[in-house]
C-alpha positions in Angstrom: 0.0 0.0 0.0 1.1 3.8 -1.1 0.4 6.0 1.1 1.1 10.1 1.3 1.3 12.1 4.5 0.6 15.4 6.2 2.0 16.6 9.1 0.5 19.6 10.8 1.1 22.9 13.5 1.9 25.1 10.4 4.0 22.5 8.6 3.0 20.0 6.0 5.7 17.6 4.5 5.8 15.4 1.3 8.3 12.2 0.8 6.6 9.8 -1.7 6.8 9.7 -5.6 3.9 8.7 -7.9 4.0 6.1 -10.2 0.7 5.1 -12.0 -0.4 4.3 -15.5 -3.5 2.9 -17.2 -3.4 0.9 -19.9 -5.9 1.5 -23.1 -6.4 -0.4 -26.1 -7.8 2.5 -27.8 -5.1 4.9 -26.6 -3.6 7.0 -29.2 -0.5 7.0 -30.3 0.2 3.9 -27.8 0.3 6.2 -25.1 -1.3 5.8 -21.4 -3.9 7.6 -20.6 -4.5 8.9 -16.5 -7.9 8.6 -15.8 -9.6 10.0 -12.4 -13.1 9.9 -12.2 -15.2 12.9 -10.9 -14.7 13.6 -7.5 -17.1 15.6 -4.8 -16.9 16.3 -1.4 -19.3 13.8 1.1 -21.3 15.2 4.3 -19.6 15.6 7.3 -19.8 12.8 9.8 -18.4 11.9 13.4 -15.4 10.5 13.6 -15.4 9.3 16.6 -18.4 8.4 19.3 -17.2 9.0 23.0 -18.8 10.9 26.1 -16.3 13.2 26.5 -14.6 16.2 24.9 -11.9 15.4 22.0 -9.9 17.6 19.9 -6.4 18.2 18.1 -7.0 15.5 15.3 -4.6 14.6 12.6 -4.5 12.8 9.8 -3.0 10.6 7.0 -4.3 10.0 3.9 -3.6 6.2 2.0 -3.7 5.5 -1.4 -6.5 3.4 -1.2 -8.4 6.2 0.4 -8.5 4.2 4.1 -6.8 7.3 6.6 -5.7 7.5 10.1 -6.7 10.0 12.5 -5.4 10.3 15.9 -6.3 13.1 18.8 -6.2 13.6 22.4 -9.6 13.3 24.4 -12.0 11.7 27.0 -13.9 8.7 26.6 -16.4 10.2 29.4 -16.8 13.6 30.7 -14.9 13.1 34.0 -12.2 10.3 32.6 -9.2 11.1 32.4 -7.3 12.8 29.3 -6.3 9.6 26.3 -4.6 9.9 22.9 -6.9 7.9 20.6 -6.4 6.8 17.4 -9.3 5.3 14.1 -9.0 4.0 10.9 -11.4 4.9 8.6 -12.3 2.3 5.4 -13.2 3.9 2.1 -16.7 3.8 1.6 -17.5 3.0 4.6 -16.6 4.6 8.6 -14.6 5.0 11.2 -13.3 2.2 13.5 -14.3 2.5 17.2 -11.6 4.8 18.9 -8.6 2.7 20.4 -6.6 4.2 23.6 -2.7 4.1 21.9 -1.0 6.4 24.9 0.8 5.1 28.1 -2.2 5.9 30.1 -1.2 8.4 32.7 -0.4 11.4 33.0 -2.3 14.4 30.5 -1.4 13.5 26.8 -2.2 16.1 24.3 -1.3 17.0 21.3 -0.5 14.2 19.6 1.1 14.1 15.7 1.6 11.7 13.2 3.9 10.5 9.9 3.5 7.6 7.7 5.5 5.6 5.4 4.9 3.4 2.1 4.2 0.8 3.9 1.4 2.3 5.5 3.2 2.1 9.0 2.3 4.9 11.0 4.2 6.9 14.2 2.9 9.0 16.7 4.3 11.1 19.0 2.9 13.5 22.3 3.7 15.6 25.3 2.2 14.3 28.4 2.1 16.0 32.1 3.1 13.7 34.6 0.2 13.2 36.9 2.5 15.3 39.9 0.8 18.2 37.8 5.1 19.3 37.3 6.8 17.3 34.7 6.1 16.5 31.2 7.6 14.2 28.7 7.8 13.0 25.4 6.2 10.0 24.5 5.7 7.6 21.3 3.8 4.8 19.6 3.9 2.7 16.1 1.4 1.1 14.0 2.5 -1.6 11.5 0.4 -2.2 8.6 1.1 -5.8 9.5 0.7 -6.2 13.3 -1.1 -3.1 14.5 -0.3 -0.6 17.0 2.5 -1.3 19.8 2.8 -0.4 23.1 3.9 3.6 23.7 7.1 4.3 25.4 9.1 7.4 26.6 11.1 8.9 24.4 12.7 10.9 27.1 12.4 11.0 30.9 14.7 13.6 32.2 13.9 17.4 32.1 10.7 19.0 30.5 9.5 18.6 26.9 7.2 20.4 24.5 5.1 19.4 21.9 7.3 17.1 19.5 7.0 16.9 15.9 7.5 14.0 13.5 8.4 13.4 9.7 8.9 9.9 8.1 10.3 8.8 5.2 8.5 6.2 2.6 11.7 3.6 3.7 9.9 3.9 7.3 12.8 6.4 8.8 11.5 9.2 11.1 13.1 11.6 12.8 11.3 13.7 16.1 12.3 16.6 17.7 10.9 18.4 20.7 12.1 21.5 22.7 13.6 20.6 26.4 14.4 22.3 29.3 17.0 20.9 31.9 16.5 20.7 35.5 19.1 24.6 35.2 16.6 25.8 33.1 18.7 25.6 29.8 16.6 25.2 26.7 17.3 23.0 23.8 16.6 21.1 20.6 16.2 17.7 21.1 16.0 14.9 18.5 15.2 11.2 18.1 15.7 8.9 15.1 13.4 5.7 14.4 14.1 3.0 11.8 10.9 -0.1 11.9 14.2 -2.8 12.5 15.7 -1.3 15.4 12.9 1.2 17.1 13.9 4.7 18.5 17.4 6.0 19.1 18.8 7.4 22.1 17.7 11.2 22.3 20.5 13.8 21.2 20.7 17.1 21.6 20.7 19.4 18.3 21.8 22.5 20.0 21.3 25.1 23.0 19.2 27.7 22.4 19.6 31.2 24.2 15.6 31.6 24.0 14.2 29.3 22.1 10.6 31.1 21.4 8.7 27.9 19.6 8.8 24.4 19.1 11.5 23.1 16.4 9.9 21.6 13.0 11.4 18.9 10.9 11.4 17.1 7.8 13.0 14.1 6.4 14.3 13.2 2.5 13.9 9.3 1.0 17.7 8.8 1.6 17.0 9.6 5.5 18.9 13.2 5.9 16.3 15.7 7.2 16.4 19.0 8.5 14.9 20.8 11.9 13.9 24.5 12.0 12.9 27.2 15.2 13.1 30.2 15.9 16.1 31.5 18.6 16.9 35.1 20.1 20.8 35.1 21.2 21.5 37.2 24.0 22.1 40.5 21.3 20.0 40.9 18.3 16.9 39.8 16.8 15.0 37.0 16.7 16.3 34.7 14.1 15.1 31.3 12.1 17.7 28.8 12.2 18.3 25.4 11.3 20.7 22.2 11.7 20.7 19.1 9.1 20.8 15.8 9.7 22.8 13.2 7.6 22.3 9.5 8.3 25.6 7.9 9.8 26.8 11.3 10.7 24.3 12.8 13.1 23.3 16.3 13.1 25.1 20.0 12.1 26.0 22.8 14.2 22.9 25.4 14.1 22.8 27.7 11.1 21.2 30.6 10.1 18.3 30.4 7.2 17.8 34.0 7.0 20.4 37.0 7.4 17.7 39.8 7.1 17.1 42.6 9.3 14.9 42.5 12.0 13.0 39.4 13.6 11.7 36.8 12.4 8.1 35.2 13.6 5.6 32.7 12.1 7.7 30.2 10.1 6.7 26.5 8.6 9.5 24.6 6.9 8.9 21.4 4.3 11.1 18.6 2.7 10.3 16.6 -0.1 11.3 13.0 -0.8 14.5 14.3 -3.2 16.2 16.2 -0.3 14.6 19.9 -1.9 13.6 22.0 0.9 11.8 25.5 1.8 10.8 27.5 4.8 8.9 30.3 4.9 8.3 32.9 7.4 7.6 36.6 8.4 9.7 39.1 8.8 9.8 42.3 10.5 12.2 45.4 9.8 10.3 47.9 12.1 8.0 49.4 9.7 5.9 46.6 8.8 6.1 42.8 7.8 7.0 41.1 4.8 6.2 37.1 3.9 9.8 35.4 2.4 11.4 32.0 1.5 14.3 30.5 0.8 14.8 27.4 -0.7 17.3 24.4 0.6 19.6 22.3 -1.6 21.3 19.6 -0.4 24.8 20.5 -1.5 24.5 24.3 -1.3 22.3 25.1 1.0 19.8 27.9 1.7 19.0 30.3 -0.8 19.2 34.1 -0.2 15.6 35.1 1.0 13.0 35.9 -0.8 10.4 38.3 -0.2 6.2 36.6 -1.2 4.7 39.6 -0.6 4.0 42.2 1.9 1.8 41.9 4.6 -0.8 44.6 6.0 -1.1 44.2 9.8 0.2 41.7 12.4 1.6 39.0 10.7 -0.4 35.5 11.8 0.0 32.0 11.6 1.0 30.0 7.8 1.0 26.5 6.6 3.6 24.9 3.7 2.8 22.2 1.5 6.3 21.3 -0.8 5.1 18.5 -3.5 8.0 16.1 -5.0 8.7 18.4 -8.3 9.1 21.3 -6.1 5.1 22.8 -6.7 4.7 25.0 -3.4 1.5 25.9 -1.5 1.8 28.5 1.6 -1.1 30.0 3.2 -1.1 32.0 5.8 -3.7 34.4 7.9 -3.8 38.4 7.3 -4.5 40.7 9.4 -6.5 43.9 8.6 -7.7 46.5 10.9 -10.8 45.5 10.4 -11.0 41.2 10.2 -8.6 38.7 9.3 -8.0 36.9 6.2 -7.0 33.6 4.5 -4.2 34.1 1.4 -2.2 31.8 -0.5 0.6 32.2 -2.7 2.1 29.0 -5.6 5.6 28.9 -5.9 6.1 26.8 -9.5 9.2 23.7 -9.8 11.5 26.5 -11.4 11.4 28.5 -7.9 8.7 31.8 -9.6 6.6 32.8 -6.9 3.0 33.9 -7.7 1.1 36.9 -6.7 -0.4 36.5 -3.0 -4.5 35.7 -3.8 -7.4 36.1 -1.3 -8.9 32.6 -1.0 -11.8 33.3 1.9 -14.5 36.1 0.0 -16.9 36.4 3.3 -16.9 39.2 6.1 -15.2 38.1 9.4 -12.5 36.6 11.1 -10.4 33.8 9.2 -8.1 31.7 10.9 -6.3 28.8 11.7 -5.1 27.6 8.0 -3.7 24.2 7.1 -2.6 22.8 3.1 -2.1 19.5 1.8 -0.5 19.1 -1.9 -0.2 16.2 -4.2 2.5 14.5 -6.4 0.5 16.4 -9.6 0.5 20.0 -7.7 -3.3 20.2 -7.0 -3.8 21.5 -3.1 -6.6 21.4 -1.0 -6.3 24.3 1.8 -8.8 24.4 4.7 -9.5 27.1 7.3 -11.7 28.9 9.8 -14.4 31.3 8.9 -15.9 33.3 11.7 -19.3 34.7 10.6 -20.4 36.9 13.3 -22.2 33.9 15.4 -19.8 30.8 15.1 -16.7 29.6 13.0 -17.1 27.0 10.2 -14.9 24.7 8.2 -14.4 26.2 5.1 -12.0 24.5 1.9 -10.7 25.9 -1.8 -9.0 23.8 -3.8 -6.0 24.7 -6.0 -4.7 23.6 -9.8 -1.6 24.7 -11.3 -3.3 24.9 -14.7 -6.6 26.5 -13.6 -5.4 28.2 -10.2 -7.9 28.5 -6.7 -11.6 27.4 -7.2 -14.3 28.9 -4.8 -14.6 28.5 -1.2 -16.5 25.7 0.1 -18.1 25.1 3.5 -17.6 21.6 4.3 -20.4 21.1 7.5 -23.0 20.0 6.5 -26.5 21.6 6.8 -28.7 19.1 7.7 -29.6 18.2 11.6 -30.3 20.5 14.3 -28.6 24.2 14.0 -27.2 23.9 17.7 -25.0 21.2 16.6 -23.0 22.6 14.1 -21.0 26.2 15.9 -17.5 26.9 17.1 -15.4 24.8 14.9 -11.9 24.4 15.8 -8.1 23.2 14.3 -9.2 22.1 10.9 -6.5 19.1 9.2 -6.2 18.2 5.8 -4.6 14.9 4.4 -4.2 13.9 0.5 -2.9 11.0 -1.2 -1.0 11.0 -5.3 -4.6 9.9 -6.6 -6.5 13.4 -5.4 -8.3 12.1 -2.7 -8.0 14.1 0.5 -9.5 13.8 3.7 -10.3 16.7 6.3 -11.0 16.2 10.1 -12.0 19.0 12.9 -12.8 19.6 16.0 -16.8 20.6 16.5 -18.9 21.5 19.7 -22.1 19.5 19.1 -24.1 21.5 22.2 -22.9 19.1 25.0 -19.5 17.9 23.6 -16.4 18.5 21.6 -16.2 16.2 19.0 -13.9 14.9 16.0 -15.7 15.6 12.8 -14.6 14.7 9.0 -15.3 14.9 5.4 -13.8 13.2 2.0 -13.3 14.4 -1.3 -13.2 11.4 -3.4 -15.1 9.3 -6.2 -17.3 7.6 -4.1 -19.6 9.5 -2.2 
């Protein structure tokens, strides 16, 4: 089983390629022909069925269209804090919610990666149940046996909200932010391999204040790269990075960007040929300003690049890098009067497009994610406040034909009390087109996990 992979808090990362043809007698000039049949977005439906509150989903998308979606929650209202994980079948639902954390302590948080295989790894923060420590923790599902049992990744000190990426050959590298017992802050990393499990934790670099959680991606050949953002002791706020080689470990810190002024809201992404790109906002005083730059493998990163400008506080932005270099970044806007959703395409020969408007209705837009596929079409998702609740709202992009229209993606059928205050909307696609969105919803008595395909058979 193929299988693609998305891999959320501002950061989406691709590693798979896509192979496919369809044979035709009648084909002309003896050529294949791709053929995808018409696709359409299904009614929203639970996810999962549980007492209690639930929220943070994730989710991968296979090639077959099955997905898993994990998130932290309660089975009842009083039990105690769980991640959970399902597996939905194309066609048909969602499996009943299974318990995959350690089962103590306050999980939350959880995110996922996948490989070709359809192995799957998931990683969380939990509080220790003293209320004072929290550590890193981490599970595995093989496509063949099912999910393990979750272990500590690391014990000593405090750490925050780890990230994952995983390559199709089932590598993964996490990476977490930790602070000692003295108070000293770091970037933390662990490598996994399905052979030999997870590595020994090592330490990326100090940071002198580290100000948010590291990102990271990972290549086919196993190399990968972590991102954050540091202040030293004089100067501005800067986005920095270290690469990882396989058999050699990781780099001292470098800078990505040598611009004045400080950097903020960054997401970085890494496809499967070792190409990479961050982008972030900047700030020189007088305003802010979207840039990129672009990693090579042998020469590094680029000299930034300014996106566009942007009017107001800069928010947060999602990345979606596909395997011939196509680019999605989204990103929220602030006006002095609302917030909006915008997008910018960034084409294989590195040509950035003119910023474009994707939400058209008044209020406040927020919280964007993006998925891409190995053909360049993107599905972004988002927020949309409307003056009484906020809603799931989706466009979908084509490099030939550009953004389509905005589509709400609850449905309107059933009682109106069930369907306000929306939260942390997730997107997942696969190399056939399919994709997959989950969300958090209040129903009147509970948050719940919600979800929606856009596929061929509903």
């Amino acid at each position: 089983m193929r299988v693609t992979h998305r891999s959320s808090l501002a950061i989406v990362i691709f590693s798979m390629a896509f192979l496919q043809s369809c044979g035709s007698d009648s084909g002309s000039n003896g050529q294949n022909e791709l053929l995808r049949p018409e696709k359409s977005w299904g009614q929203a439906g639970l996810v999962e069925i549980q007492d209690g509150h639930a929220s943070n989903a994730q989710v991968v998308l296979f090639d077959d269209g099955s997905a898993m979606a994990v998130w932290h929650g309660n089975d009842s209202v009083q039990g105690p804090r769980r991640v959970y994980a399902s597996r939905f079948t194309p066609g048909g639902s969602w499996s009943a919610p299974r318990a995959i954390d350690a089962g103590r302590g306050e999980p939350f948080l959880p995110r996922l990666a996948v490989d070709a295989d359809g192995d799957v790894v998931v990683v969380w923060a939990a509080l220790d149940a003293n209320g004072s420590d929290q550590h890193v923790y981490a599970n595995t599902y093989l496509h063949d046996a099912g999910w393990g049992t979750a272990q500590a990744l690391q014990m000593s000190g405090t750490q925050e909200q780890p990230q994952v990426a995983m390559n199709d050959s089932g590598t993964a590298l996490a990476v977490w932010q930790e602070t000692d017992e003295a108070g000293v802050k770091s970037v933390v990393s662990s490598r996994y391999a399905t052979a030999t499990g997870w590595e020994s934790p090592v330490t990326i670099g100090q940071a002198e204040d580290l100000l948010t959680v590291p990102a990271v991606g990972i290549d086919k050949a196993g190399s990968g790269i972590a991102s954050w953002l540091d202040r030293p002791p004089e100067g501005s706020i800067d986005l920095v990075a270290s690469r990882f080689t396989d058999g050699v470990g990781w780099s001292a810190t470098e800078a990505v960007e040598s611009l004045d002024g400080a950097a903020s809201a960054f997401a970085i992404a890494l496809n499967a040929a070792g190409n990479g790109l961050a982008t972030w906002w900047q700030s020189d005083g007088d305003g802010h300003g979207l840039y990129s730059s672009r990693f090579d493998p042998v020469s590094g990163w680029s000299a930034a690049e300014e996106i566009g400008p942007g009017d107001g506080k800069p928010g947060r932005l999602a990345l979606a890098l596909a395997p011939d270099d196509n680019a999605i970044v989204v990103w929220e806007q602030d006006t002095e009067e609302s917030q909006e959703i915008y997008a910018a395409h960034r084409q294989p020969d590195g040509a950035w497009g003119d910023p474009q408007r994707l939400d058209s209705l008044e209020g406040f837009a927020s919280e964007p994610a993006v998925a891409i596929d190995a053909d360049g079409d993107a599905v972004a998702v988002w927020l949309q406040y409307d003056g009484r609740t906020d809603s799931v709202y989706a466009a979908q992009f084509n490099p030939q034909t550009g953004w389509g229209p905005q589509l709400i993606l609850e449905t309107v059928s059933g009682p109106p009390s069930r369907w306000f205050e929306a939260r942390s909307p997730a997107v997942g696609v696969n190399p056939n087109g399919d994709a997959l969105v989950v969300w958090t919803q209040f129903d009147g008595e509970n948050y719940s996990i919600y979800g929606t395909t856009f596929n061929s058979w509903n």
